[in-house]
C-alpha positions in Angstrom: 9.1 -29.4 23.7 6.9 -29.6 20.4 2.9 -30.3 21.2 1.9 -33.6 19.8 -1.4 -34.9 19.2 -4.5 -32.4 20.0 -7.1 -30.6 18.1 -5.8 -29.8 14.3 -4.6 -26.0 13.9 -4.5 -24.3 10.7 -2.6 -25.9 7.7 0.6 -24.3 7.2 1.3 -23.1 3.8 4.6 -24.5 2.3 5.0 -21.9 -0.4 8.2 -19.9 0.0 7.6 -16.4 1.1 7.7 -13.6 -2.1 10.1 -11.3 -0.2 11.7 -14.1 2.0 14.9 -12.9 1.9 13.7 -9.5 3.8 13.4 -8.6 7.1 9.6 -9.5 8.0 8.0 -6.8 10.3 4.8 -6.3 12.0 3.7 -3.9 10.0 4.7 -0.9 7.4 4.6 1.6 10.0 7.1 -0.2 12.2 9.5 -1.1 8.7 9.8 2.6 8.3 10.1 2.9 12.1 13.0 0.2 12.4 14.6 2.8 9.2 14.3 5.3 11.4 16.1 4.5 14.4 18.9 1.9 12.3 20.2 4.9 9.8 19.9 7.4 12.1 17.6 9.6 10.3 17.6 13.3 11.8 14.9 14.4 8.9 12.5 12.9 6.9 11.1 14.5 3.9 7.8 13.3 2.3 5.2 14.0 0.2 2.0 15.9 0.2 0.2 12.9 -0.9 0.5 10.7 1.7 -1.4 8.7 4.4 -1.2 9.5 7.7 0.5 7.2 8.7 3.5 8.0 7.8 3.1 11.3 9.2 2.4 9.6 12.1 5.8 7.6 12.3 7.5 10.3 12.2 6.0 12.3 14.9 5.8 9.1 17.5 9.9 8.2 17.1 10.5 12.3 17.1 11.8 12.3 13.8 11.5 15.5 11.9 9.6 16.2 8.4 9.4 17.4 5.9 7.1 17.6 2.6 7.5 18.4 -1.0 5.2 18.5 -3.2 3.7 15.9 -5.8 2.8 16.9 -9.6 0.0 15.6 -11.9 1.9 12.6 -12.9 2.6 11.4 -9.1 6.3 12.7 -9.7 7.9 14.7 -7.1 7.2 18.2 -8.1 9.8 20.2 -6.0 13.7 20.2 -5.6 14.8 19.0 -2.5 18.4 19.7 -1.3 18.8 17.1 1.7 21.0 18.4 4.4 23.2 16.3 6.7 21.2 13.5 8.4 18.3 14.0 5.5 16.9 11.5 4.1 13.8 11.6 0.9 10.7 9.0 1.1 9.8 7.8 -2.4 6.3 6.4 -2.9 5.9 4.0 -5.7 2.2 5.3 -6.2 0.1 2.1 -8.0 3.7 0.9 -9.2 4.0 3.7 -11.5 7.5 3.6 -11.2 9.6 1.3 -13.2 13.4 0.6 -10.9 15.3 2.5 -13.8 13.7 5.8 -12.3 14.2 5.3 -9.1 17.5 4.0 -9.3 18.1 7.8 -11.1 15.8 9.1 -7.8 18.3 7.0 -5.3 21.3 8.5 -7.4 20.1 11.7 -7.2 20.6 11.8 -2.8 23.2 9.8 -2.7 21.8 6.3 -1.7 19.8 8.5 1.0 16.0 7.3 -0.3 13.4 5.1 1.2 11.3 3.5 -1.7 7.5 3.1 -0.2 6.3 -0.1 -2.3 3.4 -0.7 -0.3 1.3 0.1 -3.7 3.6 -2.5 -5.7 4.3 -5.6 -4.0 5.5 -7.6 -7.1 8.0 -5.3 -7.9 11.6 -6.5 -6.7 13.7 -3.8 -4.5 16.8 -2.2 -6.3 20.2 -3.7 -4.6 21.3 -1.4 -1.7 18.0 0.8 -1.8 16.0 1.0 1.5 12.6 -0.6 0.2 9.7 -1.6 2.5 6.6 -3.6 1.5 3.3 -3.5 3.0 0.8 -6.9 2.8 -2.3 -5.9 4.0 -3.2 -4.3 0.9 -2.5 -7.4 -1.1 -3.6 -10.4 1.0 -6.4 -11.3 3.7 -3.9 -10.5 6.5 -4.4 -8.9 9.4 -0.5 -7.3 9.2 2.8 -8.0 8.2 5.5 -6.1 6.3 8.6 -6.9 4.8 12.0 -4.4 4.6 14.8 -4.5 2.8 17.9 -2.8 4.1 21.7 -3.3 4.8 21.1 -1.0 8.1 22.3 -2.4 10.7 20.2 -2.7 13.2 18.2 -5.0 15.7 17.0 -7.5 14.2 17.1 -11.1 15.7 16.6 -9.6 19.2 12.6 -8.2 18.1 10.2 -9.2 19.8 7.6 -12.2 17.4 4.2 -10.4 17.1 1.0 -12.7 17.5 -2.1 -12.0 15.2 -4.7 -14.4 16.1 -6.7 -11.7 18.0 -6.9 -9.4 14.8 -8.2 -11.9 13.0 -12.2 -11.9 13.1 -12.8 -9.0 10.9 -11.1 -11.5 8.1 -12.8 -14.8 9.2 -16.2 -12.7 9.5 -15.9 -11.5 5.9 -15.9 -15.4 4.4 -19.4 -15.8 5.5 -21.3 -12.2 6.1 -21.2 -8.9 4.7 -17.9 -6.4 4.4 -19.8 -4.1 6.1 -20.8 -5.9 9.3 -16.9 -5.5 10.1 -15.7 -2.6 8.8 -15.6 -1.1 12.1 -12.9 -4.1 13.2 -11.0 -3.3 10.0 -10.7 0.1 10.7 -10.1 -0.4 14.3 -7.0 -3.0 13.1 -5.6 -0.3 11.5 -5.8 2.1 14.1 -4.3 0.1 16.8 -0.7 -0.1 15.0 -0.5 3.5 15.4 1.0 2.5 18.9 2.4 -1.4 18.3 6.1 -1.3 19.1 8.3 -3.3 16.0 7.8 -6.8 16.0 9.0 -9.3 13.9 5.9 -10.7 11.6 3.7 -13.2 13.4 3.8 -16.8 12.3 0.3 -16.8 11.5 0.9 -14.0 8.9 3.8 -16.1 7.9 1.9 -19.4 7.6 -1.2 -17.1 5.5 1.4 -15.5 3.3 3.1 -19.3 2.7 -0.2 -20.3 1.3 -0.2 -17.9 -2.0 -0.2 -18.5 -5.2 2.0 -15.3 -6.1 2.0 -15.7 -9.7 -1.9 -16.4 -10.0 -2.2 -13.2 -7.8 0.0 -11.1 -10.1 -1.6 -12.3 -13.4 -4.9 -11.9 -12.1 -4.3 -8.0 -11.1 -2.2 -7.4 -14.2 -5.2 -9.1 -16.6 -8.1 -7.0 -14.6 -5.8 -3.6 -14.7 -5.3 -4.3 -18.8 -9.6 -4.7 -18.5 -10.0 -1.5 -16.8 -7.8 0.7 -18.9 -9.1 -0.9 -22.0 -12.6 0.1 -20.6 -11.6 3.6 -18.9 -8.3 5.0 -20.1 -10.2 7.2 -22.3 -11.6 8.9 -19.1 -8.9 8.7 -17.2 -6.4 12.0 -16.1 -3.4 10.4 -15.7 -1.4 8.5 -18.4 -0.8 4.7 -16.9 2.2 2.8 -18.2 1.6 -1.0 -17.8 2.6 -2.0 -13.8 3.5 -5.4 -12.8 0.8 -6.6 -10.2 -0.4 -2.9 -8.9 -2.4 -2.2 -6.1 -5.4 -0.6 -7.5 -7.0 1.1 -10.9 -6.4 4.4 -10.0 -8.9 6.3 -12.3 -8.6 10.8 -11.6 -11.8 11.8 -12.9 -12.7 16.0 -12.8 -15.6 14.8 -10.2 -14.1 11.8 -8.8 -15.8 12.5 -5.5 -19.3 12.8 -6.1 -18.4 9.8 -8.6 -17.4 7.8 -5.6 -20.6 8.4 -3.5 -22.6 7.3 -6.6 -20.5 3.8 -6.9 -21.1 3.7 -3.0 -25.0 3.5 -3.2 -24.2 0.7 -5.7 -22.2 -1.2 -3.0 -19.4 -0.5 -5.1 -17.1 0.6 -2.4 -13.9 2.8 -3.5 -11.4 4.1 -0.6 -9.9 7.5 -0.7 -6.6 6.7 0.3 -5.0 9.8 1.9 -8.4 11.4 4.0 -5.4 14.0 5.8 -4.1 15.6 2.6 -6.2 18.7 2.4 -5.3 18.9 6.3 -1.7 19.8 5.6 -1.6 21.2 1.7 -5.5 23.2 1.6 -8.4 22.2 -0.2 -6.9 23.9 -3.3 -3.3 22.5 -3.6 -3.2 19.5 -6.8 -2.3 16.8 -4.0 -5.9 17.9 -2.8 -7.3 16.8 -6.2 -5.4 14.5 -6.5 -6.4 12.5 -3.3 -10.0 13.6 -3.8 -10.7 12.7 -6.9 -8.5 9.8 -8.1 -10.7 6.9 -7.8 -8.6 3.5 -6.7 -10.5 1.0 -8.6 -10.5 -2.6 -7.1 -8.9 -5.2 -9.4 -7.5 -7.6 -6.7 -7.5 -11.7 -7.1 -11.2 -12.4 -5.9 -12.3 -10.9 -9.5 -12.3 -11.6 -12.6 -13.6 -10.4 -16.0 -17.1 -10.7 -15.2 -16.5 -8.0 -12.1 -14.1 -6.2 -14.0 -17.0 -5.2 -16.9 -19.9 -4.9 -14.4 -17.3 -2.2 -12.5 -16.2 -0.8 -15.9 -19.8 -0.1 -16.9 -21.4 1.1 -13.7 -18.5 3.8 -13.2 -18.7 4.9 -16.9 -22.9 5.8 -15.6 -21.8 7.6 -12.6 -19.5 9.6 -14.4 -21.7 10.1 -17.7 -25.4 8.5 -17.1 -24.5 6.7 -20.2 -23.3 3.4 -20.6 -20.2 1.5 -22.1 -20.6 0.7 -26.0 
C-alpha cells in the first residue's frame, strides 16, 4: 500500500527521461556487462585509449580482449578482422563522431559494434546499433546508465538499484568545497567495480526527470564554441562542432605539466585514462594522447564569465602570456 501523509521526500521531477525509451541500468559498467552476457560475446576488442573500466568488465564476466590501437585523430588506427563470436567497442571520444561514420564503422563488422557514448549524451543511438550512455559524467548523479539494444536478454526480472547512500559526496558539494569529498567521489566510482546489474534506481530517475535537457545542451555547445574560439589555435587535434560534448578536450605538447599548473589554480582537469601507459608503454601515441590531452570543463554550472577566466589562465600555463 502507498505511504500517505509523513515527512515530505524529495520532489519528483516530471520531465520525461532523454533516453526513456532505453533500458536504464545502474551504471555503464553493468550496460556493457548486460551486452556481454545478452549477445553472447566470446571476444571483445577495444581500444588502447580507454578507462579501466572497461578493461575491467571484461575481466570480471571472463570475457576475452582485445585492443587496437587509436590514431592522432581518436580514429581507430588498426585493421581488425573479427572472428566468430567477435565483437569491436567503438568509443565516441568528446562526440567526435557524427552517426554517418559510425553507421560506416557498424557496416564495416556486420552489425557486430558497441558504440561507447558515455562522452556524448545528446547524441541519439543509430537504429539497431548496440549504444550505451553513461550519466554521471553529465549530471549530479551518483549512477545510472542507459542501453540501447534489441538483445534479448533479462530485463524486467533485474534487480532496482537504491542510491540514497551514494549520495553525500553530491549533497556535500552544494555547500563546501569539491575537495572535502573527493575521496567519496572516488570511492563511488570504485565500488561499481563489483555492483551486480541493476536496473537504475528511482532516485536517479526522479534527479534525471528534473533536467532541463535542452538548457544543458545549449549551455555546453555555447561554452565549447567559447573555448575553441579562445584555444583552437593551440590545440593538436582538429574539433568538428559536437552536439552537447562531454569536455574541451585541448592536446597540448606539455599537457601535463600544463595540468599541474591549472591545479595550483584550483583549476582542476581529470586525466581520463590514468591505466593507458600500463598496457601500451609510455611511448605509444595513446600514451600522449591520454597524458597530455587536457579535458577542459564546459558543463551547465558555467557560463561565459568561467569560460574566459579558464581560457585565459590555460593560455599562461601553457605560454606565461596572456589572451589578446
Amino acid at each position: 500500500m502507498k505511504e500517505i501523509g509523513g515527512y515530505i521526500e524529495l520532489d519528483a521531477g516530471d520531465r520525461p527521461l532523454l533516453h526513456g525509451g532505453a533500458l536504464a541500468l545502474n551504471c555503464g559498467r553493468n550496460a556493457l556487462a548486460w551486452l556481454l552476457h545478452a549477445r553472447g560475446i566470446r571476444k571483445l576488442w577495444i581500444p588502447r585509449l580507454i578507462c579501466d573500466s572497461v578493461t575491467g568488465v571484461c575481466d570480471r564476466e571472463g570475457v576475452p580482449r582485445a585492443f587496437y590501437g587509436i590514431g592522432p585523430d581518436l580514429r581507430p588506427a588498426e585493421e581488425v578482422a573479427l572472428g566468430e563470436g567477435e565483437w569491436f567497442y567503438f568509443v565516441n571520444y568528446y562526440s567526435r563522431f557524427g552517426n554517418d561514420e559510425i553507421a560506416a564503422v557498424a557496416a564495416r563488422f556486420g552489425g557486430r559494434v558497441v558504440v561507447d557514448n558515455a562522452q556524448s549524451y545528446f547524441q541519439p543511438p543509430l537504429p539497431g546499433v548496440d549504444t550505451l550512455y553513461t550519466c554521471r559524467k553529465y549530471f549530479g548523479v551518483a549512477d545510472g546508465a542507459f542501453l540501447y539494444s534489441d538483445a534479448p536478454g533479462d530485463r524486467d526480472g533485474l534487480p532496482l538499484d537504491e542510491s540514497f547512500d551514494r549520495m553525500r559526496f553530491l549533497l556535500g558539494r552544494v555547500e563546501r568545497p569539491a575537495s572535502e569529498f573527493y575521496a567519496e567521489y572516488v570511492a563511488n566510482n570504485v565500488r561499481f567495480a563489483a555492483e551486480p546489474v541493476k536496473r537504475m534506481s528511482r532516485l536517479t530517475q526522479t534527479l534525471l526527470r528534473g533536467i532541463d535537457y535542452m538548457r544543458v545542451r545549449e549551455v555546453r555547445e555555447r561554452n565549447y564554441a567559447l573555448l575553441h574560439a579562445r584555444l583552437g589555435g593551440l590545440n593538436g587535434l582538429a574539433l568538428p562542432d559536437a552536439p552537447g560534448t562531454f569536455m574541451y578536450p585541448l592536446l597540448l605538447d606539455n599537457g601535463a605539466a600544463v595540468r599541474k599548473r591549472l591545479q595550483a589554480r584550483r583549476i582542476y582537469v581529470p586525466t581520463l585514462w590514468p591505466s593507458v601507459s600500463g598496457w601500451c608503454g609510455e611511448d605509444a601515441a595513446e600514451s600522449r594522447l591520454a597524458r597530455d590531452i587536457l579535458p577542459l570543463p564546459l558543463d551547465q554550472r558555467y557560463g561565459p564569465e568561467e569560460m574566459e577566466y579558464l581560457a585565459e589562465a590555460v593560455q599562461l600555463c601553457y605560454t606565461g602570456e596572456s589572451i589578446p
